[in-house]
C-alpha positions as CSV (number, residue, x, y, z in Angstrom):
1,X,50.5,-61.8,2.6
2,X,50.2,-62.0,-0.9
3,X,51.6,-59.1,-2.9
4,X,51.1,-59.5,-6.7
5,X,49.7,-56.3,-7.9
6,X,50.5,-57.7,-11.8
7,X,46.8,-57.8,-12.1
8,X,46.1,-54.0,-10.7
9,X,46.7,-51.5,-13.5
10,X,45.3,-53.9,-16.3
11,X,41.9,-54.2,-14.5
12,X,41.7,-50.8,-13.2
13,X,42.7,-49.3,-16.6
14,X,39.8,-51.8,-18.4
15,X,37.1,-50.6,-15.7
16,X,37.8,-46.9,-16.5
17,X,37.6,-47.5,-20.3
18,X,33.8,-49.3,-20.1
19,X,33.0,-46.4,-18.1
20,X,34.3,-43.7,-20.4
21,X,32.3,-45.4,-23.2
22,X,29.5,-45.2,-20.7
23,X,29.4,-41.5,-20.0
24,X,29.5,-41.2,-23.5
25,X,26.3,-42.9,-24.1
26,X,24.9,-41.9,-21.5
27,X,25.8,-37.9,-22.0
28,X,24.7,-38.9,-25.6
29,X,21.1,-40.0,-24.4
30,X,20.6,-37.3,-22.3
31,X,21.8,-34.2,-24.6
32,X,20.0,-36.0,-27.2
33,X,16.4,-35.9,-25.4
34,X,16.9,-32.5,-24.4
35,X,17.7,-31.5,-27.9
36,X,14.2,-33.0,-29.4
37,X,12.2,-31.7,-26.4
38,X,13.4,-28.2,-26.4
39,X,15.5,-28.4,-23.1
40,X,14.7,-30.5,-19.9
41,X,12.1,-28.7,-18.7
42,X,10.1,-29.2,-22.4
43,X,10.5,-33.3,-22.2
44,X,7.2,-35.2,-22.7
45,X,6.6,-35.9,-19.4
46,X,7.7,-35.4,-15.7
47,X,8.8,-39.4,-15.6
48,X,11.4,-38.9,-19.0
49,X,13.0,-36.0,-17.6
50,X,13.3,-38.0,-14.2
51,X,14.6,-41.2,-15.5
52,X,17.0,-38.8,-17.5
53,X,18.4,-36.9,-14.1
54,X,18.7,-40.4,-12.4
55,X,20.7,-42.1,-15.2
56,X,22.5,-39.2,-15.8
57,X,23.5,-39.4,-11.8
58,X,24.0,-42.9,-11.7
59,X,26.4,-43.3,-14.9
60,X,28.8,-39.9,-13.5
61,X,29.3,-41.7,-9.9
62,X,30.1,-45.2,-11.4
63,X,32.6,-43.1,-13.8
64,X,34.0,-41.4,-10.5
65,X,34.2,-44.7,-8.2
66,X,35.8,-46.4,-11.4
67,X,39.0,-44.2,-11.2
68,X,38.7,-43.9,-7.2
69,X,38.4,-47.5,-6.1
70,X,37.6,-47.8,-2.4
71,X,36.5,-50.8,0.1
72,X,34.2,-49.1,2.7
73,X,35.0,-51.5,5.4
74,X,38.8,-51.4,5.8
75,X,38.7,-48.1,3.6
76,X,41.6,-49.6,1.4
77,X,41.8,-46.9,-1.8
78,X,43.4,-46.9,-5.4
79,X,45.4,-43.5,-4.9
80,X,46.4,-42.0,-1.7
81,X,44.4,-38.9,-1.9
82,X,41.3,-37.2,-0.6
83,X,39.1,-38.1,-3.5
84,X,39.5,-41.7,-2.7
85,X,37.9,-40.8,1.0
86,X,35.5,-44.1,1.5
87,X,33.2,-41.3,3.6
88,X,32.9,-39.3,0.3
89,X,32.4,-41.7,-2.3
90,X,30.1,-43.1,0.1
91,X,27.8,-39.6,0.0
92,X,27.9,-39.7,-3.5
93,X,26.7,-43.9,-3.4
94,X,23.9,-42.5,-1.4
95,X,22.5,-40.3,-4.7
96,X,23.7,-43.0,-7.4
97,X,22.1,-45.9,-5.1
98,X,18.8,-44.0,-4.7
99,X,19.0,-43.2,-8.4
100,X,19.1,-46.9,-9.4
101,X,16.3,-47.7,-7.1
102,X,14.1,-45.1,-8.5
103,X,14.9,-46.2,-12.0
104,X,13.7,-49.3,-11.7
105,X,10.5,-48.4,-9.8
106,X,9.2,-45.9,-11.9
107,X,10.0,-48.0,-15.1
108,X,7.3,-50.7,-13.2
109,X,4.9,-48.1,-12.6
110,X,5.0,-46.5,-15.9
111,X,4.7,-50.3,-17.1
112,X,1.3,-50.6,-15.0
113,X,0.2,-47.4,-16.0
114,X,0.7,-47.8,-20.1
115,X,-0.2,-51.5,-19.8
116,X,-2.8,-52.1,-16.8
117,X,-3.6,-55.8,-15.4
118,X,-6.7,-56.7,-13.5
119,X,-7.7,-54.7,-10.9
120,X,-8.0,-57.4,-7.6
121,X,-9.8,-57.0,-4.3
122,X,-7.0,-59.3,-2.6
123,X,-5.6,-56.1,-1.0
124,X,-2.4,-58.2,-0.5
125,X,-2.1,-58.7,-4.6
126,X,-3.4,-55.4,-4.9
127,X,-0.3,-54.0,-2.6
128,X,2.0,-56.4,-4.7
129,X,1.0,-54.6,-8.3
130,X,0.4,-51.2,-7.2
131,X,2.6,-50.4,-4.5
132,X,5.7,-52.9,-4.1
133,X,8.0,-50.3,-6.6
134,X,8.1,-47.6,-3.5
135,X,9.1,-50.9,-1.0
136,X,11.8,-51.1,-3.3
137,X,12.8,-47.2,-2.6
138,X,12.3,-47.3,0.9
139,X,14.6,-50.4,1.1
140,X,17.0,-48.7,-0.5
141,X,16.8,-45.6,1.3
142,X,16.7,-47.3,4.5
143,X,20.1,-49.2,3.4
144,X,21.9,-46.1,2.9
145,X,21.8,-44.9,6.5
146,X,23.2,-48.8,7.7
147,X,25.8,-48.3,4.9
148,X,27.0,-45.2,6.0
149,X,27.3,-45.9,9.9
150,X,28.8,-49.6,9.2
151,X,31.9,-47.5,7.1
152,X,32.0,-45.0,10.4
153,X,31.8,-47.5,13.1
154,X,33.4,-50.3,11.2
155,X,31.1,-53.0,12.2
156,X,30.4,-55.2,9.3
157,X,26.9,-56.1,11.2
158,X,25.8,-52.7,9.4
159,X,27.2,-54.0,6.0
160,X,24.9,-57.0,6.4
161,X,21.9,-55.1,7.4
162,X,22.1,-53.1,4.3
163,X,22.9,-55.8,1.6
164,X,19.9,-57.4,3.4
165,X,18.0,-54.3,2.4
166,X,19.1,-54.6,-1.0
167,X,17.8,-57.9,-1.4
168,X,14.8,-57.7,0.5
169,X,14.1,-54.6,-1.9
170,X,14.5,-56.6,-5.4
171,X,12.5,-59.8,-4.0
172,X,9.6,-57.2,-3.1
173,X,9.7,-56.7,-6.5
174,X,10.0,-59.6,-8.1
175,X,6.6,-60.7,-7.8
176,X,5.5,-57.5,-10.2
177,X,8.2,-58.0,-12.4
178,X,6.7,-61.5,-13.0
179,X,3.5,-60.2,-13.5
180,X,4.4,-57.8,-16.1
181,X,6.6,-60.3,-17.7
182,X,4.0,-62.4,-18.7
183,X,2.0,-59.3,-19.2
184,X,3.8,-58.3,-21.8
185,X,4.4,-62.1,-23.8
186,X,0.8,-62.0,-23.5
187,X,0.8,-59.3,-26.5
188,X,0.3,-61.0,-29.7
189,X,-0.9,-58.0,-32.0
190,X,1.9,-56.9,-34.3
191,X,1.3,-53.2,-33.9
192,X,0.7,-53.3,-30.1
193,X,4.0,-55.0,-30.2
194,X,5.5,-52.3,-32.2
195,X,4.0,-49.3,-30.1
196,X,4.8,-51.4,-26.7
197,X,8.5,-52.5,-27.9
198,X,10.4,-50.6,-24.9
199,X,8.4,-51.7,-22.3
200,X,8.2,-55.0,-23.3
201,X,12.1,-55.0,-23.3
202,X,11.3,-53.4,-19.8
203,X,9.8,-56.0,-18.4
204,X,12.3,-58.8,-19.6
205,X,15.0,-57.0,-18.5
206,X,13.6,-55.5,-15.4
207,X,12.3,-60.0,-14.4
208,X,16.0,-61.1,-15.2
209,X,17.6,-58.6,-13.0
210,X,15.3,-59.2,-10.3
211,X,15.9,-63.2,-10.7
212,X,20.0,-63.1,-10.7
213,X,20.5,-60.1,-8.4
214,X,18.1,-62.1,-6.0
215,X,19.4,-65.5,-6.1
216,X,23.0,-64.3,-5.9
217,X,21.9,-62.5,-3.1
218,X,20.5,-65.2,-0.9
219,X,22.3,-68.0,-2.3
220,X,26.2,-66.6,-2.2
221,X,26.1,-62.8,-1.4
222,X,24.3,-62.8,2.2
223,X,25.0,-66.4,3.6
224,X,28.8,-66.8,2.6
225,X,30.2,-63.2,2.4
226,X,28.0,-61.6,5.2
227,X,25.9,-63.7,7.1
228,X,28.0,-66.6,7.1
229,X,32.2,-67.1,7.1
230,X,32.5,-64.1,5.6
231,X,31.8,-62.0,8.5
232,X,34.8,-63.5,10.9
233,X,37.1,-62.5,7.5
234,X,35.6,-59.0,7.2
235,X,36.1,-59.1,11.1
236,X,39.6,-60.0,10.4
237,X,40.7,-57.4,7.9
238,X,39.6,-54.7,10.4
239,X,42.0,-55.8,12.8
240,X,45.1,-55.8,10.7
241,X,43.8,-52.8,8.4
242,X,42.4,-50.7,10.4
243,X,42.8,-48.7,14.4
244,X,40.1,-49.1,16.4
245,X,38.0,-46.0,16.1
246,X,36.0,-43.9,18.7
247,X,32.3,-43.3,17.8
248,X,31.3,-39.2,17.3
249,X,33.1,-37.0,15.3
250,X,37.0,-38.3,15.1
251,X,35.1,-41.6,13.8
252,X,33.6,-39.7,10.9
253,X,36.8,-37.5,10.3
254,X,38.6,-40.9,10.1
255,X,36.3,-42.3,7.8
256,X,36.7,-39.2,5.7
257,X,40.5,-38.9,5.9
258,X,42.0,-42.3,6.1
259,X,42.9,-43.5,2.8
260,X,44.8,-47.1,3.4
261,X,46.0,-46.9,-0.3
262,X,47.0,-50.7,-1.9
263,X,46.8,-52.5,-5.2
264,X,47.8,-55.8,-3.4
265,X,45.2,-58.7,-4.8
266,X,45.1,-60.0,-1.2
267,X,43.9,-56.9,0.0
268,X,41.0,-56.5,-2.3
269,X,39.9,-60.3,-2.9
270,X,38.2,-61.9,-5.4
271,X,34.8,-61.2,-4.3
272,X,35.2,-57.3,-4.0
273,X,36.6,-57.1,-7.6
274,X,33.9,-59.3,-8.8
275,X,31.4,-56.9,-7.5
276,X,33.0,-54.2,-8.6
277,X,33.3,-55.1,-11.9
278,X,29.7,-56.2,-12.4
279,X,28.3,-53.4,-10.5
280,X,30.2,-50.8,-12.4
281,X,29.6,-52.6,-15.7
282,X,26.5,-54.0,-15.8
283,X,24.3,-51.9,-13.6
284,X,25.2,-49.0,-15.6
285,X,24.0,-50.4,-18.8
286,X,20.2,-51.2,-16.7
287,X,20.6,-47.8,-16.1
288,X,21.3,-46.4,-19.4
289,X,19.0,-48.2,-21.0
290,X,15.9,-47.2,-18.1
291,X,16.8,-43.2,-18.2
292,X,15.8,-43.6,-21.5
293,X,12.4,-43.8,-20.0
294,X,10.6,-47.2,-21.2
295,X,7.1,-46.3,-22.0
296,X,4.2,-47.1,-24.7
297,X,4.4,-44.6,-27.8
298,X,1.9,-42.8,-28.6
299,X,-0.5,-44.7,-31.2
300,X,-0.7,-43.1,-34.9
301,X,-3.9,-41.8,-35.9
């Protein structure tokens, strides 16, 4: 087995740094809002204070998972310790995960709300521009329970049920996100542009997300790491990482006790750390940029 762990601190040092800077911003955003609204119970509107709580959420668990690395499946960890416990991190994925789904859903409904389209009798389009944001929630929400009994049980089936989810969620929206895409490059009036600037951002950021995070998914993510070969590798690491576990309570202590602790580049892979750098990185910045609540301002008299 490979042991080079030349690679370990450097990486794991520049991952904490971006998400220092992120807090920052983010704690910046959030103080900042509640400063010009009075407090968070003064903000405009029920939707900005939301958006607020949900970055706000999302941004201090990527800044936790940052310095606690962990691999659910084999439960390898950074630092042999407690607060590397895969079972814990894992309960606080559940609030940062919902958090990120409900970001993005309510930035599409706000988006229909301040900039309607036509109203269809095609109840299936209909469904598609109304309703397809709360698919995108229950996907998500449905994912976390498969998540959560894949780490217990250790069967990588789960795994693939939920990243399946997660997929299946984003494609049920990217048919809206299209929609309001060319909704909003539709807008050629200088001061509509002006009033409509952060959700027209919105909806080009809110369409490329949806087209990379779905064609990563279905083209590399689900048929080579979960659906495909992967699954026999993942299969493979549980036999020489892991016991095998009983199911009821010692399964869930073990998941919330056993820290296999390793900075060995054979043990985390390529893919892992390419997901965990993107989704600590990236996916914050979506969600600092949504908490701060895209929506039309109000016109001037």
């Amino acid at each position: 087995m490979e042991l080079n762990t030349d690679w370990a601190w450097p990486w794991w040092s520049a991952m904490v740094v971006v998400n220092i800077i992120n807090l920052f911003v983010c704690l910046t955003i959030f103080q900042r809002s509640r400063s010009a609204a009075g407090g968070l119970s003064n903000i405009i509107s029920p939707y900005h204070k939301q958006m607020l709580i949900m970055g706000l959420i999302f941004t201090l668990v990527a800044a936790y998972r940052s310095v606690f690395v962990s691999r659910y499946l084999t439960q390898f960890a950074w630092f042999d310790s407690v607060a590397n416990s895969s079972l814990l991190i894992r309960m606080f994925a559940i609030a940062a995960e919902m958090s990120f789904a409900g970001l993005f859903a309510f930035a599409m409904l706000q988006l229909n709300k301040d900039l309607p389209g036509k109203n269809h009798n095609n109840p299936l389009i209909s469904f598609m521009a109304n309703k397809s944001p709360y698919l995108l929630i229950l996907c998500i929400f449905v994912a976390q329970f498969f998540a959560t009994s894949g780490l217990i049980t250790k069967n990588n089936t789960l795994f693939a049920i939920e990243e399946t989810l997660w997929s299946a969620g984003f494609l049920s929206i990217l048919p809206l996100a299209f929609v309001q895409f060319r909704r909003v490059l539709a807008i050629t009036d200088e001061s509509e542009k002006q009033r409509l600037t952060m959700l027209i951002t919105s909806a080009k950021v809110v369409f490329g997300w949806c087209v990379i995070y779905c064609s990563y998914g279905l083209f590399f993510h689900l048929p080579v790491e979960f659906w495909g070969e992967g699954a026999t590798s993942a299969a493979v690491l549980i036999d020489t990482a892991m016991p095998v576990v009983d199911l009821g309570f010692s399964a869930v202590a073990d998941a919330f006790f056993i820290v296999n602790e390793t900075k060995a580049y054979s043990d985390w892979g390529f893919g892992f750390l390419f997901w965990h750098s993107s989704y600590f990185s990236v996916c914050v910045w979506l969600a600092i940029f949504l908490m701060r609540a895209p929506r039309a301002l109000e016109a001037k008299a």
